[in-house]
DSSP file (Angstrom, degrees, kcal/mol; ACC not computed):
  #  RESIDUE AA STRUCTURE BP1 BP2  ACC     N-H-->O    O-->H-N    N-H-->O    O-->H-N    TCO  KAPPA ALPHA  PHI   PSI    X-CA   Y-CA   Z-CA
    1    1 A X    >>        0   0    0      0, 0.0     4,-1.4     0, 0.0     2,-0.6   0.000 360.0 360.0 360.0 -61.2   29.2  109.8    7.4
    2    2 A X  T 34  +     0   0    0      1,-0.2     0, 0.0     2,-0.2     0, 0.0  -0.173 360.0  53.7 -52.9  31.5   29.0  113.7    6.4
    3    3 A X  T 3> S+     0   0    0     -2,-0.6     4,-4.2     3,-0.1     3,-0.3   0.468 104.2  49.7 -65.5 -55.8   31.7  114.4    8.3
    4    4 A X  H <> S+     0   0    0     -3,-0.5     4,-1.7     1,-0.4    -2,-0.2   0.591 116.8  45.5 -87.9 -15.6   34.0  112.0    6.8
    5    5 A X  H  < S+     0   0    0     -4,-1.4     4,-0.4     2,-0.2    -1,-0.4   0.795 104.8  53.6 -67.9 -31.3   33.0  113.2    3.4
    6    6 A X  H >> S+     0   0    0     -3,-0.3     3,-3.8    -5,-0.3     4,-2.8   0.955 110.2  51.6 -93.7 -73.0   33.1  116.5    3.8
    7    7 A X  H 3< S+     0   0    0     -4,-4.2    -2,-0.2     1,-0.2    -3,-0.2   0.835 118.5  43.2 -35.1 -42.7   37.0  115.8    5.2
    8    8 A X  T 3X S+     0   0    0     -4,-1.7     4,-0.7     1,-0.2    -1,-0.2   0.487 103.6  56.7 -59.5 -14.2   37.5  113.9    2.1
    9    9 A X  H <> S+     0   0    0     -3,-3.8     4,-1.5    -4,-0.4    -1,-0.2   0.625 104.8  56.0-101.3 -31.2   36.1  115.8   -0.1
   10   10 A X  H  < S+     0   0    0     -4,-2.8    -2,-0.2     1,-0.2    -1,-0.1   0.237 104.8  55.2-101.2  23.5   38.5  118.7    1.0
   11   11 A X  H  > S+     0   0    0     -5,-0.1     4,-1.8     3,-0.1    -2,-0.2   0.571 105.2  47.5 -76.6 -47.5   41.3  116.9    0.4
   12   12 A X  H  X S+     0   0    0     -4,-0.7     4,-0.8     1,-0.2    -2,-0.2   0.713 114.7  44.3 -57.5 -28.6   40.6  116.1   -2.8
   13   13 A X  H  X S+     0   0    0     -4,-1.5     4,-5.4     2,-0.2    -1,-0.2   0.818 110.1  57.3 -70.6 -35.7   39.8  119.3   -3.8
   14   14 A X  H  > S+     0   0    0     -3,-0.2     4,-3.1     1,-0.2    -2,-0.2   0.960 110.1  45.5 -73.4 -45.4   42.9  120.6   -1.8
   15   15 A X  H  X S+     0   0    0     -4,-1.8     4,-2.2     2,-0.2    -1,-0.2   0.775 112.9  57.7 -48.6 -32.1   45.2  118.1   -4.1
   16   16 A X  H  X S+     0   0    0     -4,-0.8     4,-0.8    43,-0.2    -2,-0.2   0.997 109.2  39.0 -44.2 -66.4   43.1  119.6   -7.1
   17   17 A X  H >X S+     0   0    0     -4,-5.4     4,-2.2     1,-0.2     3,-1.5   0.886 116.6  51.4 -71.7 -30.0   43.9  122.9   -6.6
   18   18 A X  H 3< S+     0   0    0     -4,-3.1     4,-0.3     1,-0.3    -1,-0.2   0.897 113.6  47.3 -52.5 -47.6   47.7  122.2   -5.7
   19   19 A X  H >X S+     0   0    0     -4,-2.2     4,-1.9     2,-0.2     3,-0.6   0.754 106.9  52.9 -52.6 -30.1   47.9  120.4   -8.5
   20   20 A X  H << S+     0   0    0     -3,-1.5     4,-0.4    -4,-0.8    -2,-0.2   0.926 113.0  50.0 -91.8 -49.9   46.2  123.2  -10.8
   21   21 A X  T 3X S+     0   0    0     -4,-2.2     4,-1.0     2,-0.2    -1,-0.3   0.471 104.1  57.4 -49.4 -13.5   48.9  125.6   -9.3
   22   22 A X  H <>>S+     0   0    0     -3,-0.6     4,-2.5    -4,-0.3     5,-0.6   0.799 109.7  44.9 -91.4 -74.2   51.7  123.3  -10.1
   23   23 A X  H  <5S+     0   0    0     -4,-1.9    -2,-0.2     1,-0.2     4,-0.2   0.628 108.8  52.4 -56.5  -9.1   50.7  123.3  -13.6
   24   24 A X  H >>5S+     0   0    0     -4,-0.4     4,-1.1     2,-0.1     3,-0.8   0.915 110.7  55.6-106.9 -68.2   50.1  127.3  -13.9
   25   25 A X  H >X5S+     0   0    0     -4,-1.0     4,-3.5     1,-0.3     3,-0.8   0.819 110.6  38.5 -42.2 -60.6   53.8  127.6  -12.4
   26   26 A X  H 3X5S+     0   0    0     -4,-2.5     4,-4.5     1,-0.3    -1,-0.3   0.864 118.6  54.3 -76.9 -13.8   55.5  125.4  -15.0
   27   27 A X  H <><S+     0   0    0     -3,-0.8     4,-1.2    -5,-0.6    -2,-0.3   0.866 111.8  39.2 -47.0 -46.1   53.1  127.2  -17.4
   28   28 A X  H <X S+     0   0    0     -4,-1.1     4,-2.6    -3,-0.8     3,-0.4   0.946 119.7  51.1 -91.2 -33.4   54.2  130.7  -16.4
   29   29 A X  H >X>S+     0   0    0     -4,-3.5     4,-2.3     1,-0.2     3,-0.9   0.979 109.6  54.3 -53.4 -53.6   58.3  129.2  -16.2
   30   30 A X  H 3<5S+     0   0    0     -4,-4.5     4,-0.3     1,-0.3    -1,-0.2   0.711 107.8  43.7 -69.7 -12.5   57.7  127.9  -19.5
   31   31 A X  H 3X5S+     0   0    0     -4,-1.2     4,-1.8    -3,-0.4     5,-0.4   0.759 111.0  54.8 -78.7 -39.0   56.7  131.1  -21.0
   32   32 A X  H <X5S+     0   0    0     -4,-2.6     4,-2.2    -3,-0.9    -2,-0.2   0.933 109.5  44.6 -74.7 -30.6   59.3  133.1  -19.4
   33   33 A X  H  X>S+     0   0    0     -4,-2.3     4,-1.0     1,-0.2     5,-0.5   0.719 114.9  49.5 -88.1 -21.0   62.3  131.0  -20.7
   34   34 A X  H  4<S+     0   0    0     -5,-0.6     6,-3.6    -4,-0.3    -1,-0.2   0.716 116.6  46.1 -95.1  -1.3   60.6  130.9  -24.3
   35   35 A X  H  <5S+     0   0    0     -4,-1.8     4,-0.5     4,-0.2    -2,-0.2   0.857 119.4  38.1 -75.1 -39.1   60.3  134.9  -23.8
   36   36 A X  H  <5S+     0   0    0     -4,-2.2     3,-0.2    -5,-0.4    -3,-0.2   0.995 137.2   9.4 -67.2 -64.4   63.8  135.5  -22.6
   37   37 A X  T  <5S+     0   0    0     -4,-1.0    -1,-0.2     1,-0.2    -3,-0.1   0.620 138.9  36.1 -99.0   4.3   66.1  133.1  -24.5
   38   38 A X  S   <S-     0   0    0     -5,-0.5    -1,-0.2     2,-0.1    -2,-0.1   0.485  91.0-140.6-119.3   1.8   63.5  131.6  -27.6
   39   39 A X  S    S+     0   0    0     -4,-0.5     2,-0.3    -3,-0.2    -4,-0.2   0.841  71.0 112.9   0.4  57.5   61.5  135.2  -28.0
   40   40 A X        -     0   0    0     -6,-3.6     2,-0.2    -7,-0.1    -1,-0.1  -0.815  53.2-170.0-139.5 122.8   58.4  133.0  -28.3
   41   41 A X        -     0   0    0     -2,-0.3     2,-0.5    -6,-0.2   -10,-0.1  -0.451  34.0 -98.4 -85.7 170.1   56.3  133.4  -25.6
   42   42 A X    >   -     0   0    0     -2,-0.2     3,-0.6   -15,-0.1     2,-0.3  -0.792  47.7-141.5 -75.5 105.7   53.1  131.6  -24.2
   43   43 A X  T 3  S+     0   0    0     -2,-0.5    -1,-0.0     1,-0.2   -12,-0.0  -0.571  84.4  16.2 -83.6 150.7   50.3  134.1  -25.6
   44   44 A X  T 3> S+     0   0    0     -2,-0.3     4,-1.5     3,-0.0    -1,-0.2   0.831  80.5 141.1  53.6  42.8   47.7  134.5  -23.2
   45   45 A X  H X>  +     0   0    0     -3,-0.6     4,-2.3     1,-0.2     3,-1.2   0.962  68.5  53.0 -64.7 -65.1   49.7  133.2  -20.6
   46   46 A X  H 3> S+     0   0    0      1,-0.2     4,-0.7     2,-0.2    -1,-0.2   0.717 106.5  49.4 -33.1 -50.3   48.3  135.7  -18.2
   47   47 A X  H 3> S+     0   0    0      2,-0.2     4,-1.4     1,-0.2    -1,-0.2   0.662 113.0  48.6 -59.7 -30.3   44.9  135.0  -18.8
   48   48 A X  H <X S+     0   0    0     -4,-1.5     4,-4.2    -3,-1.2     5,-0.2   0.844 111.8  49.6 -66.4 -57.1   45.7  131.3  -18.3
   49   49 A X  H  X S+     0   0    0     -4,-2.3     4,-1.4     1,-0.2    -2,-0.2   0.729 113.9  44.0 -75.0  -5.4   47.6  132.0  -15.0
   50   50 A X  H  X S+     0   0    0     -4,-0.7     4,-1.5    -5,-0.2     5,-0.3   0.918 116.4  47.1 -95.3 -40.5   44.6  134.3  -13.4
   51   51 A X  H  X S+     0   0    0     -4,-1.4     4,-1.1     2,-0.2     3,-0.3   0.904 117.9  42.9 -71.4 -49.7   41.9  131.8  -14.5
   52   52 A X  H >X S+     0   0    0     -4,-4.2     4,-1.8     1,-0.2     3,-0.9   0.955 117.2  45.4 -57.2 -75.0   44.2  128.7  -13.0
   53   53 A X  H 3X S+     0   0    0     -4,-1.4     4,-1.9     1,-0.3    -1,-0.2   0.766 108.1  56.4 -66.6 -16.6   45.2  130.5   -9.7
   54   54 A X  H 3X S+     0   0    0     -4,-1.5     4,-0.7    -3,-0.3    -1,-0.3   0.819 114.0  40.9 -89.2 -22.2   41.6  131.9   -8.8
   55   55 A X  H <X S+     0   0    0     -4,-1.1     4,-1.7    -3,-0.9    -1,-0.2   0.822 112.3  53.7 -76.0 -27.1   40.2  128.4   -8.9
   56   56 A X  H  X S+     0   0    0     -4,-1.8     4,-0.7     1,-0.2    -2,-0.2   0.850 106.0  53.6 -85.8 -31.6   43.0  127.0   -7.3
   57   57 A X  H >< S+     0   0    0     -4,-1.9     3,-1.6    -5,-0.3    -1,-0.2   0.966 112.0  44.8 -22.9 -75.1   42.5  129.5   -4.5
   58   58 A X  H >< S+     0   0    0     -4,-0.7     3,-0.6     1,-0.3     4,-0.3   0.696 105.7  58.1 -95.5 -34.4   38.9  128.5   -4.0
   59   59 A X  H 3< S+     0   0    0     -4,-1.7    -1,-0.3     1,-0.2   -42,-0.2   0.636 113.5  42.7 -78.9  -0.2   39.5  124.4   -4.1
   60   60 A X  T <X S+     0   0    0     -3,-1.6     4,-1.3    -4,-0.7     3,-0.5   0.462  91.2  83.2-115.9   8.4   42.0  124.8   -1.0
   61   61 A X  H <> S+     0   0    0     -3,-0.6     4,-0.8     1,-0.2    -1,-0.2   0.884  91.6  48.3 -79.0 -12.9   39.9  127.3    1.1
   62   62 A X  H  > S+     0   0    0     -4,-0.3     4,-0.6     2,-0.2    -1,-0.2   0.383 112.9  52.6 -98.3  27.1   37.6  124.3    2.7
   63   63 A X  H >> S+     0   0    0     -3,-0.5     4,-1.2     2,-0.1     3,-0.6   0.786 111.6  48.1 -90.7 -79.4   41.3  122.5    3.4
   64   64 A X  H 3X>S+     0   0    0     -4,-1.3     4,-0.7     1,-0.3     6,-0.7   0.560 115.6  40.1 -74.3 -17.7   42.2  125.8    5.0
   65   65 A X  H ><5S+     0   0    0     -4,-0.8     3,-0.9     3,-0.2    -1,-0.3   0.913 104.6  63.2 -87.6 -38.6   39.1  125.9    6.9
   66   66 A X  H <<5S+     0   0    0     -3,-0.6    -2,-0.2    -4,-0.6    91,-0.2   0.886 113.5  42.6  -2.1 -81.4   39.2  122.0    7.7
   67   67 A X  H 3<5S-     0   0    0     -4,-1.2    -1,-0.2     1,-0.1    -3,-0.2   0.644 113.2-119.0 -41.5 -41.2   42.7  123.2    9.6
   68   68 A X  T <<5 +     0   0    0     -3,-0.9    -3,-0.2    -4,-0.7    -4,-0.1   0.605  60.0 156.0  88.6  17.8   41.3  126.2   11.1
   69   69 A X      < +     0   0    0     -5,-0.5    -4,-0.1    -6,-0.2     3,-0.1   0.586  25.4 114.8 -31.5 -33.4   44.0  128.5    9.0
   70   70 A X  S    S-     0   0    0     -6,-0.7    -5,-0.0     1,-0.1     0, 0.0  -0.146  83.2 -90.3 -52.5 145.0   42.5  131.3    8.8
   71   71 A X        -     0   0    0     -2,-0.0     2,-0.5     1,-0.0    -1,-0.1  -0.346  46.8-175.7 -77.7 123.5   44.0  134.5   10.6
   72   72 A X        -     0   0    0     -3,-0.1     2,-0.5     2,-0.0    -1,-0.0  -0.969  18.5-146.3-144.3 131.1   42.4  134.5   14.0
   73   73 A X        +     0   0    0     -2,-0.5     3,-0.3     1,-0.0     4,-0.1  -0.900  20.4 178.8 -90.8  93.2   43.3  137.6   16.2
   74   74 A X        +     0   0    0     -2,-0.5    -1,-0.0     1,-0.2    -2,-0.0  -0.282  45.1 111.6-112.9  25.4   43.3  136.1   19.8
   75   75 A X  S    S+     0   0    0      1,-0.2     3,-0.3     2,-0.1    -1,-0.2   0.663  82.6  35.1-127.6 -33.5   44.2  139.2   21.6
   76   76 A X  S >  S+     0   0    0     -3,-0.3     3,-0.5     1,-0.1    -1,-0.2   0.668 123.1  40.1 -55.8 -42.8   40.7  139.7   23.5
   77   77 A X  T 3  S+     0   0    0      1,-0.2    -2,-0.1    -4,-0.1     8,-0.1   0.148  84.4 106.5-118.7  25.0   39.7  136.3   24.1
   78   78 A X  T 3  S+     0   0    0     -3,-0.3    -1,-0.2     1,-0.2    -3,-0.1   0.402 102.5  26.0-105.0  -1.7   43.7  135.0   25.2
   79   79 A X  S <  S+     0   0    0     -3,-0.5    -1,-0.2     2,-0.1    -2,-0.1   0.160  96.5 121.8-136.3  16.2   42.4  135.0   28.7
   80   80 A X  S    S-     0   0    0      1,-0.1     2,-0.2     2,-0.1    -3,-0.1  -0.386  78.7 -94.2 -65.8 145.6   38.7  134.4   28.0
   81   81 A X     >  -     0   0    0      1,-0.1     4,-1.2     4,-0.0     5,-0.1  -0.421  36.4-113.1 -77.7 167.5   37.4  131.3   29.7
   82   82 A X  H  > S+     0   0    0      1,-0.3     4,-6.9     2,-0.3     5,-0.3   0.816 114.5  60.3 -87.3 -38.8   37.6  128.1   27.2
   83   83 A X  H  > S+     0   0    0      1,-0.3     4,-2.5     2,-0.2    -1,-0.3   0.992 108.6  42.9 -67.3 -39.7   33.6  127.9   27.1
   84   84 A X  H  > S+     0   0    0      2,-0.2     4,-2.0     1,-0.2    -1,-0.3   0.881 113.3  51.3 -73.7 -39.8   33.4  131.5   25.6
   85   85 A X  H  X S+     0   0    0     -4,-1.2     4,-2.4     2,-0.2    -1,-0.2   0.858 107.0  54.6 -39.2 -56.4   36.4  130.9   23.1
   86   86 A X  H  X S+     0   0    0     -4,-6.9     4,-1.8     2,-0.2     3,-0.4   0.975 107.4  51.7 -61.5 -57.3   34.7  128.0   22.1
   87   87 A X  H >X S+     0   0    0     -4,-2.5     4,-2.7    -5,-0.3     3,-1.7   0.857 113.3  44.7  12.4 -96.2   31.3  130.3   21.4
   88   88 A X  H 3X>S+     0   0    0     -4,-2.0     4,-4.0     1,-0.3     5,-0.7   0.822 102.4  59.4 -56.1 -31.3   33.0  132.5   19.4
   89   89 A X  H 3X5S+     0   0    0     -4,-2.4     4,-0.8    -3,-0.4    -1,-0.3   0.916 114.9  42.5 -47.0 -53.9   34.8  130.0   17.5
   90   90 A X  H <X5S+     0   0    0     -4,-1.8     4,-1.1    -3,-1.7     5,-0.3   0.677 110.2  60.8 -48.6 -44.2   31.2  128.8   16.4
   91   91 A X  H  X5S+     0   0    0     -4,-2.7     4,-4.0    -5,-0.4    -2,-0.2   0.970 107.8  30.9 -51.1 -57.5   30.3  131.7   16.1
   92   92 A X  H  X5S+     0   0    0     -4,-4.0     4,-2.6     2,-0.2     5,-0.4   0.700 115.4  67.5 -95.4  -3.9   32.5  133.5   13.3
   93   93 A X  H  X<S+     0   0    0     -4,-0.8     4,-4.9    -5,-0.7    -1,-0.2   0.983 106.0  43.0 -46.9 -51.8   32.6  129.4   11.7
   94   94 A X  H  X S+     0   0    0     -4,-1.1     4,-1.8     1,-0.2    -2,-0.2   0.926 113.8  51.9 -63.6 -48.9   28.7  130.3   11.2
   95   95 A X  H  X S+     0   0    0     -4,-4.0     4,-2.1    -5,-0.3    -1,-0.2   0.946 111.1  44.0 -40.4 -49.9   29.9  133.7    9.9
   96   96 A X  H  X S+     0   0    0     -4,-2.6     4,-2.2     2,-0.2    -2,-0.2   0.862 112.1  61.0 -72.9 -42.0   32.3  132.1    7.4
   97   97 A X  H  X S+     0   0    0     -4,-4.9     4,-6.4    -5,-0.4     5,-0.2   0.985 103.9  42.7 -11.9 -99.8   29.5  129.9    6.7
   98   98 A X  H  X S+     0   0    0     -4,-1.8     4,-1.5     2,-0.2    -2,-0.2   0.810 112.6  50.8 -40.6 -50.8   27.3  132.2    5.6
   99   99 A X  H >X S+     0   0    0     -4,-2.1     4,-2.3    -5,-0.2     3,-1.4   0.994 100.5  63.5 -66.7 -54.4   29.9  134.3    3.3
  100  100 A X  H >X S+     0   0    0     -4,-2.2     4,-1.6     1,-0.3     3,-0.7   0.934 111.6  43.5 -43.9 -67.7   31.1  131.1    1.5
  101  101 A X  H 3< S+     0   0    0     -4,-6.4     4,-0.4     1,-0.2    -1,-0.3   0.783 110.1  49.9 -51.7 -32.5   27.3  131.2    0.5
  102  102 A X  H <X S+     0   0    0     -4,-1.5     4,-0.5    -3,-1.4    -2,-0.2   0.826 111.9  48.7 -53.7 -43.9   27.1  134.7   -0.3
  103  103 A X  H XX S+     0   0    0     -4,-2.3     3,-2.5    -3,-0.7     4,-0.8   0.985 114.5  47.3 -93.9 -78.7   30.4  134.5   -2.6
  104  104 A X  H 3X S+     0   0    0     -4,-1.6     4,-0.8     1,-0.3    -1,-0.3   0.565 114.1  51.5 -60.9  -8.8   29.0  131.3   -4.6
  105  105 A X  H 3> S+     0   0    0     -4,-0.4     4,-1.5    -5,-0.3    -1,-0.3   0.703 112.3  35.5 -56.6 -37.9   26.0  132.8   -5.0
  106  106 A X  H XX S+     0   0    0     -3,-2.5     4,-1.1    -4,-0.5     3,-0.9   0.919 116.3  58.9 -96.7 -71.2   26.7  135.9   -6.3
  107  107 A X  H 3X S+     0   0    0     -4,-0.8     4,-1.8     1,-0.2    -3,-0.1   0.799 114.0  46.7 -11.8 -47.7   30.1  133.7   -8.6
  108  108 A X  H >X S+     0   0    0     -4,-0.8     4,-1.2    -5,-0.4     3,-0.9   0.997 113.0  45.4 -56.9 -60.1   26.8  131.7   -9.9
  109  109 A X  H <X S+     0   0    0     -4,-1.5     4,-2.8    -3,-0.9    -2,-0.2   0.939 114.8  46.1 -41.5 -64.1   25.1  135.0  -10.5
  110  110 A X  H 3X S+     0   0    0     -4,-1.1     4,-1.2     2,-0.2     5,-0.3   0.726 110.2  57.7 -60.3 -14.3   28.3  136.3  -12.1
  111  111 A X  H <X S+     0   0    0     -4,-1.8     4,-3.4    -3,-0.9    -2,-0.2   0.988 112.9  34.8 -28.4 -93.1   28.6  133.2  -14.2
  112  112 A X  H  X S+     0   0    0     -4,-1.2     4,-1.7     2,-0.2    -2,-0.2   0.805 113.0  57.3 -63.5 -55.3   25.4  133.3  -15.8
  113  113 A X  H >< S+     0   0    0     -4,-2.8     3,-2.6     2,-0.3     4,-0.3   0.787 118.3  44.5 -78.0 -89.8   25.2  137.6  -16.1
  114  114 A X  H 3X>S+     0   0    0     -4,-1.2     4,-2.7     1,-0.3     5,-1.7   0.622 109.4  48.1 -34.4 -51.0   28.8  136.8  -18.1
  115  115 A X  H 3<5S+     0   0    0     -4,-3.4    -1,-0.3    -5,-0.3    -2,-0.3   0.922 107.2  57.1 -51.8 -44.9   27.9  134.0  -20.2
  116  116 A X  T <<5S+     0   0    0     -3,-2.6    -2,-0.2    -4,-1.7    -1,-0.2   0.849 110.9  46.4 -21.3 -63.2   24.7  135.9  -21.3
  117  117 A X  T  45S-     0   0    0     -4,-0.3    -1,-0.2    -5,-0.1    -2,-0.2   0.499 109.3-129.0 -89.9 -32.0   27.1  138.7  -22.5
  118  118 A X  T  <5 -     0   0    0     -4,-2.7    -3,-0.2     1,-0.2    -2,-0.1   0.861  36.2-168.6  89.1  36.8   29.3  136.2  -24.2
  119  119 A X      < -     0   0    0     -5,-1.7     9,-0.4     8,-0.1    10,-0.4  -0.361   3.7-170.1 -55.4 132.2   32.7  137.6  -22.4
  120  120 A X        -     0   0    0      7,-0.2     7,-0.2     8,-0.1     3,-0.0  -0.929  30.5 -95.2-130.9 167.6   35.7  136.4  -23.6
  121  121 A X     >  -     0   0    0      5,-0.6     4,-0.6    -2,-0.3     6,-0.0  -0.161  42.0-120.6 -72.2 157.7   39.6  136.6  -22.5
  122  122 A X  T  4 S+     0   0    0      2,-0.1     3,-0.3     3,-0.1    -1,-0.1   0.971 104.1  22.1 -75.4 -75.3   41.3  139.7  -24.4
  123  123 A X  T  4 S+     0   0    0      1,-0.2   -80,-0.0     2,-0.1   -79,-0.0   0.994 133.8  32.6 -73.4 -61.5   44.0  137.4  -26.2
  124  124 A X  T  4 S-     0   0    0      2,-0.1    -1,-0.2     1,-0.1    -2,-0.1   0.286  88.9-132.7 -86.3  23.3   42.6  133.9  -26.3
  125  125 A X     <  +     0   0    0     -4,-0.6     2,-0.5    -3,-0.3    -3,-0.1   0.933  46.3 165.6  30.3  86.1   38.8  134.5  -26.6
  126  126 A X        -     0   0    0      2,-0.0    -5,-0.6     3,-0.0    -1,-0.2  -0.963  47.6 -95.5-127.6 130.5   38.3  131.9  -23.7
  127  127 A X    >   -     0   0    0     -2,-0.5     3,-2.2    -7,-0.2    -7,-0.2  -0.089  28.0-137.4 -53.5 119.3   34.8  132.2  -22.3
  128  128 A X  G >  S+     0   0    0     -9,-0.4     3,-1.3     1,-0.3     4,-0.3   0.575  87.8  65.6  17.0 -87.6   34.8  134.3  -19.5
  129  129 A X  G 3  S+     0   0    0    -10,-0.4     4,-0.5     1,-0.2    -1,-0.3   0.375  77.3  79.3 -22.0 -36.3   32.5  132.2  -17.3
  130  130 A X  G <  S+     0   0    0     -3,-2.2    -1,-0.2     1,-0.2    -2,-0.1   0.768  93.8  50.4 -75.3 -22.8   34.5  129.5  -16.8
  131  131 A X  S X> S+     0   0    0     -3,-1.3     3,-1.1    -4,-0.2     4,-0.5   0.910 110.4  49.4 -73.8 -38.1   36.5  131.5  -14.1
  132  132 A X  T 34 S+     0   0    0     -4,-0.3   -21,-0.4     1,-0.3    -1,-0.2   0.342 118.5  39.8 -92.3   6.6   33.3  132.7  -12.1
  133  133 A X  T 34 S+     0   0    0     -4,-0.5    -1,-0.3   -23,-0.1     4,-0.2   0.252  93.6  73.7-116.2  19.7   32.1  129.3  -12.0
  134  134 A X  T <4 S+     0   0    0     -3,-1.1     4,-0.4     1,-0.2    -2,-0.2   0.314 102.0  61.2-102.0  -3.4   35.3  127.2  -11.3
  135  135 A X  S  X S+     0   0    0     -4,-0.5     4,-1.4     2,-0.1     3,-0.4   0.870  79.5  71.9 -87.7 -22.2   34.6  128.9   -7.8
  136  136 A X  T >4 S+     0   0    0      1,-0.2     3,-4.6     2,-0.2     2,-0.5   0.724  94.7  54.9 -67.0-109.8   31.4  127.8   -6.6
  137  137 A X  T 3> S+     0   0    0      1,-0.4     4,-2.1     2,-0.2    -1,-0.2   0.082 112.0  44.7 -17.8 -49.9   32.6  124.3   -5.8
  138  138 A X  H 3> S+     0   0    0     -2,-0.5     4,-2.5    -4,-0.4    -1,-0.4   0.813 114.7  41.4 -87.6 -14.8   35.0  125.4   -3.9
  139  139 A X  H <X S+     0   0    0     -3,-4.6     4,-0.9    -4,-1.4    -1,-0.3   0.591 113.4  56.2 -98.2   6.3   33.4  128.0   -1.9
  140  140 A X  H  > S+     0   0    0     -4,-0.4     4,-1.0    -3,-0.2    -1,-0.3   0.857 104.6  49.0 -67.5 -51.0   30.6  125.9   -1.5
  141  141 A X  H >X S+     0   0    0     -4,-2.1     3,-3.8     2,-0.2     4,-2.6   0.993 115.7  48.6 -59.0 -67.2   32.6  122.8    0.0
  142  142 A X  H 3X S+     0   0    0     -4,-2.5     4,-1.3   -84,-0.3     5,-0.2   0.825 107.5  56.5 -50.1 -37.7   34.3  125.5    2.5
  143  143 A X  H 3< S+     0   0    0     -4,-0.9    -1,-0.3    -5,-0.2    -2,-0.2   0.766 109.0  42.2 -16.8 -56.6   30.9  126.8    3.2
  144  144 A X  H <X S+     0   0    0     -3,-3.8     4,-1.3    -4,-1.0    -2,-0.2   0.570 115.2  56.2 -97.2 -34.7   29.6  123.3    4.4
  145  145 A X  H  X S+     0   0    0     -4,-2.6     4,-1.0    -5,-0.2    12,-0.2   0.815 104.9  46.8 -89.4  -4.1   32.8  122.8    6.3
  146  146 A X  H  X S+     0   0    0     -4,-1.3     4,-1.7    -5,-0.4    -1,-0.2   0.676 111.7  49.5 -91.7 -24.6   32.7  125.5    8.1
  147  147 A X  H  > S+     0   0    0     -5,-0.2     4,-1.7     2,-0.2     5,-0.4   0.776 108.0  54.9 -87.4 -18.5   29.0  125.1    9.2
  148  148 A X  H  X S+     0   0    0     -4,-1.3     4,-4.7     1,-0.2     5,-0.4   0.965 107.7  50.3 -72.3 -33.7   29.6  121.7   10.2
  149  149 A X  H  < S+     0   0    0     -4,-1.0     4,-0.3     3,-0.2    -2,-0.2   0.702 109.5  49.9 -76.1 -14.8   32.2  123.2   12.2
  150  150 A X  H  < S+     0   0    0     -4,-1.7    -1,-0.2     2,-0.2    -2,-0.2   0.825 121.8  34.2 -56.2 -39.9   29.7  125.8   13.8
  151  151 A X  H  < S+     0   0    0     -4,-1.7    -2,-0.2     2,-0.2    -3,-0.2   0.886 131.2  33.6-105.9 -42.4   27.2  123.0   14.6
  152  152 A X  S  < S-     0   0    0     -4,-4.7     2,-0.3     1,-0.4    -3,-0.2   0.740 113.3-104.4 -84.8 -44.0   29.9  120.2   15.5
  153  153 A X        -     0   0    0     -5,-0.4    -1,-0.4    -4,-0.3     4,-0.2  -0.715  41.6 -73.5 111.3 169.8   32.9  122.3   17.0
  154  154 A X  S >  S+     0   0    0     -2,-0.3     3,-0.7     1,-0.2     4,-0.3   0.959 129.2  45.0 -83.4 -63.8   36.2  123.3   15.6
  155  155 A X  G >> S+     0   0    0      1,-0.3     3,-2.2     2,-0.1     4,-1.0   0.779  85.2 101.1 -51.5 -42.3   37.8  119.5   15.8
  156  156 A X  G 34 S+     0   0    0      1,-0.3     4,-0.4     2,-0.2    -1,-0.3   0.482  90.9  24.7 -59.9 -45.5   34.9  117.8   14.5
  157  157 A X  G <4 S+     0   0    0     -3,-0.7    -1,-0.3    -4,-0.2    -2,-0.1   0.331 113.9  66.6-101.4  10.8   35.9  117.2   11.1
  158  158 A X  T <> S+     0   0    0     -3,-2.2     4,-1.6    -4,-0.3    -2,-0.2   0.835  97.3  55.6 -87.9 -31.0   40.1  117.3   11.6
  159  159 A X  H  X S+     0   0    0     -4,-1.0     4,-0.7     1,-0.2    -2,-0.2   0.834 111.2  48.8 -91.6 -17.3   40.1  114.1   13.8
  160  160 A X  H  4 S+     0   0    0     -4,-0.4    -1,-0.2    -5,-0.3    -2,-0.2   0.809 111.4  45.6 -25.3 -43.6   38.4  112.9   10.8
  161  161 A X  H  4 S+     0   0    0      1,-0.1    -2,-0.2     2,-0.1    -1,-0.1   0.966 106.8  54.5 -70.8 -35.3   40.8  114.2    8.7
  162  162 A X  H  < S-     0   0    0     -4,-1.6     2,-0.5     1,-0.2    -2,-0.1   0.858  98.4-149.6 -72.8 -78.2   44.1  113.0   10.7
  163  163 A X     <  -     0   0    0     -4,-0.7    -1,-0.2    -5,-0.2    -2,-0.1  -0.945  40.1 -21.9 142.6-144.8   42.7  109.1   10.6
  164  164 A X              0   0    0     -2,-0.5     0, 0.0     1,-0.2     0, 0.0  -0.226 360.0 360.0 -89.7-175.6   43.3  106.3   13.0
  165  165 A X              0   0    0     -3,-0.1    -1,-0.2     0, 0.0    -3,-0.0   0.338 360.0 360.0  44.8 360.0   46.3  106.6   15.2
């Protein structure tokens, strides 16, 4: 049942953030064609497009661990026997694990530190905060999918993911 959540749950998040990048894109087109030919630009367009892509970042990394995406350097272990690949595989999952927790921990941390301080965006005084906690979800989900894949194996939550057939 956690499995099948957890797959689901990082799909929906992965559709979030695709979508939230979709929308930053026609955002940043529509500001460049009303700089170039309308000379009114989208003010605080920038501020918009860092806050949008660094959340959307963070809701597709437990899709990209789901997948097993992640840059893996095979160049040692390309004739390592299967049992020992799998090991390691577990291994740096349980690594990845573990950072996923570190970085929403310390995002929480920075959260609250900013909010305290009452940071705002330069041009559209838009609270701070909002960026350094529209990460924890995500690195939280990839967190949990990556330990599941530590404690389960690398497949465990993908033939979940693919579906019947």
């Amino acid at each position: 049942m956690i499995r099948l959540l957890l797959a689901t749950a990082a799909r929906w998040f992965a559709l979030f953030g695709a979508f939230l990048a979709l929308v930053v894109a026609v955002m940043v087109v529509y500001s460049i064609v009303g700089r170039a030919w309308l000379s009114r630009p989208l003010f605080g367009d920038v501020e918009i497009t860092q806050m949008g892509i660094a959340a959307s970042i963070s809701l597709c990394l437990p899709w990209c661990q789901l997948h097993r995406g992640n840059i893996i350097v095979d160049f040692f272990t390309q004739n390592a026997p299967a049992t020992v690949v799998r090991w390691l595989d577990g291994f740096g999952a349980a690594l990845l694990s573990a950072m996923g927790l570190l970085l929403a921990w310390r995002a929480c941390l920075g959260a609250t530190s900013v909010m305290s301080a009452n940071e705002q965006t330069m041009i559209l005084g838009l609270p701070m905060w909002w960026t350094y906690a529209s990460l924890v979800p995500g690195l939280l989900l990839a967190s949990l999918v990556a330990l599941c894949q530590a404690v389960l194996g690398p497949q465990a939550l993908l033939d979940l993911d693919r579906g019947p057939g």
